[in-house]
N, C-alpha and C positions, 0 to 999 in steps of 0.2 A: 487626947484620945486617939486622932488620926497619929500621930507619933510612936504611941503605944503600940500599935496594928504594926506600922511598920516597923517594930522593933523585932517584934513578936514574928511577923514574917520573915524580914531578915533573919533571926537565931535559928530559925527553921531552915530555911533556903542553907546557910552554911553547915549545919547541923547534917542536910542529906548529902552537901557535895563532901562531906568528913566522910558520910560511910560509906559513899560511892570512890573514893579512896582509898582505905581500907583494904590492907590483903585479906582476901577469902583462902581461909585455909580450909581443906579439903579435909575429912576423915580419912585413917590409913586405909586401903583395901585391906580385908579380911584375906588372911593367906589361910587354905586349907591346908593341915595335916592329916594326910592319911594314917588310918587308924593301924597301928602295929600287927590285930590281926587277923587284917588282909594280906597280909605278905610274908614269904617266910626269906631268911636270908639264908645263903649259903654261900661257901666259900669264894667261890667264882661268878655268881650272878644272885639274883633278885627274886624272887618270884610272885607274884599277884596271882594265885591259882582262880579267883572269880572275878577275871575283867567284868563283867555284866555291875557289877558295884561298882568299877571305877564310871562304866558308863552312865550310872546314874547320877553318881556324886559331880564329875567332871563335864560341864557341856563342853562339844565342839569350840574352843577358842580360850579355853579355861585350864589353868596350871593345880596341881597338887604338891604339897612337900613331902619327901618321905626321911622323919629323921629319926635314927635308930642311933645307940652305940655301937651297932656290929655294924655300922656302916662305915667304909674310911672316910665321907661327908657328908651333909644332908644333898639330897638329890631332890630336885626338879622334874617332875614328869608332865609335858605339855598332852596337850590335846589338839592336835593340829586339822583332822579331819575325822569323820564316824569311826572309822579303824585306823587312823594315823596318829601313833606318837614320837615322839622323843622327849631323853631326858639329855640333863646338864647340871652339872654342879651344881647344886640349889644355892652355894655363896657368892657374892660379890670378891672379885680378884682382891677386894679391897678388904677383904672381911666383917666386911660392916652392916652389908644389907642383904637382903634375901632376892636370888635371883626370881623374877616374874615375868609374865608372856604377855606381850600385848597385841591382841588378835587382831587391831585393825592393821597393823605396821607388818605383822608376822614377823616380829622379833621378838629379843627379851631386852630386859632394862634392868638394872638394878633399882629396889625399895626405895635405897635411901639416897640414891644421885641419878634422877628420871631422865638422865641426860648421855646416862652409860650404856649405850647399845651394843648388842650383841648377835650376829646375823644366824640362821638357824644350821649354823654350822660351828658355832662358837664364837667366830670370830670377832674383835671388838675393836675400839679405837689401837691405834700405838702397837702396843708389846699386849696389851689387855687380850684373854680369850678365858674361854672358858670348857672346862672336860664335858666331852661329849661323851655319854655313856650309847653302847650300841646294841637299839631293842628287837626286841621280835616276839611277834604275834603269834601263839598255838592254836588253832581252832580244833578242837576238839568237841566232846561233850559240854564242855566248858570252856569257855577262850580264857587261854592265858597270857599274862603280859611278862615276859622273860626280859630283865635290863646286867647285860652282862658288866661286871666291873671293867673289862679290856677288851680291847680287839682278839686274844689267844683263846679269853675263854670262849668267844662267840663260837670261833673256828671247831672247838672242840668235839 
């Protein structure tokens, strides 16, 4: 009987050092796609004509995707502060994964390799970076969020 017990304890005792073992795999974070339409596309830039949606959708510290066919890639749009964004190539250099914002580090990382950093200027390990699209804010009646394809259209 005293044998039993401690059998029965034992299979237990190894049984939790297995799951304390064990990789804990995380769920993927949910990536937002912004809805198509909020935004209209044109030739040379982007437009969100009712940032006050993305404010709602997007907190301070929190990324959106915006992926269209009329786009030449999906794009990344950060939330960096109450009226500060930018965006960036929404792909991994690698094409693999979705570019993401991580607000404690105030960088980005890629989805699928947490270990691909990117500084808020593109920059990344090696030869790695990533297209910085150049934004600006209209305040108007309505703020809008204008994400130019290039540096020529911005100037325009």
């Amino acid at each position: 009987m005293i044998l039993n017990k401690l059998t029965i304890t034992g299979l237990i005792l190894i049984f939790i050092f297995y799951l304390s073992c064990a990789p804990v795999t995380k769920a993927p974070e949910k990536i937002l796609i912004l809805d198509k339409q909020l935004y209209g596309v044109q030739p040379d830039k982007i437009i969100i004509s009712d940032a006050d949606e993305i404010f709602k959708i997007v907190p301070v510290g929190g990324d959106i995707r915006l992926e269209d066919r009329r786009l030449p890639e999906p794009i990344t749009l950060i939330r960096i502060d109450t009226k500060e964004f930018q965006a960036f190539s929404g792909n991994c250099p690698d094409k693999k994964g979705a570019v993401r914002f991580h607000k404690q580090g105030k960088r980005l990382y890629c989805s699928d390799d947490k270990n691909l950093f990117f500084n808020l200027r593109g920059k990344g390990p090696g030869n790695y970076s990533l297209k910085v699209y150049p934004i600006k804010l209209e305040e108007n009646a309505k703020v809008k969020i204008i994400i130019y394809k290039d540096l020529k259209s911005l100037s325009q």
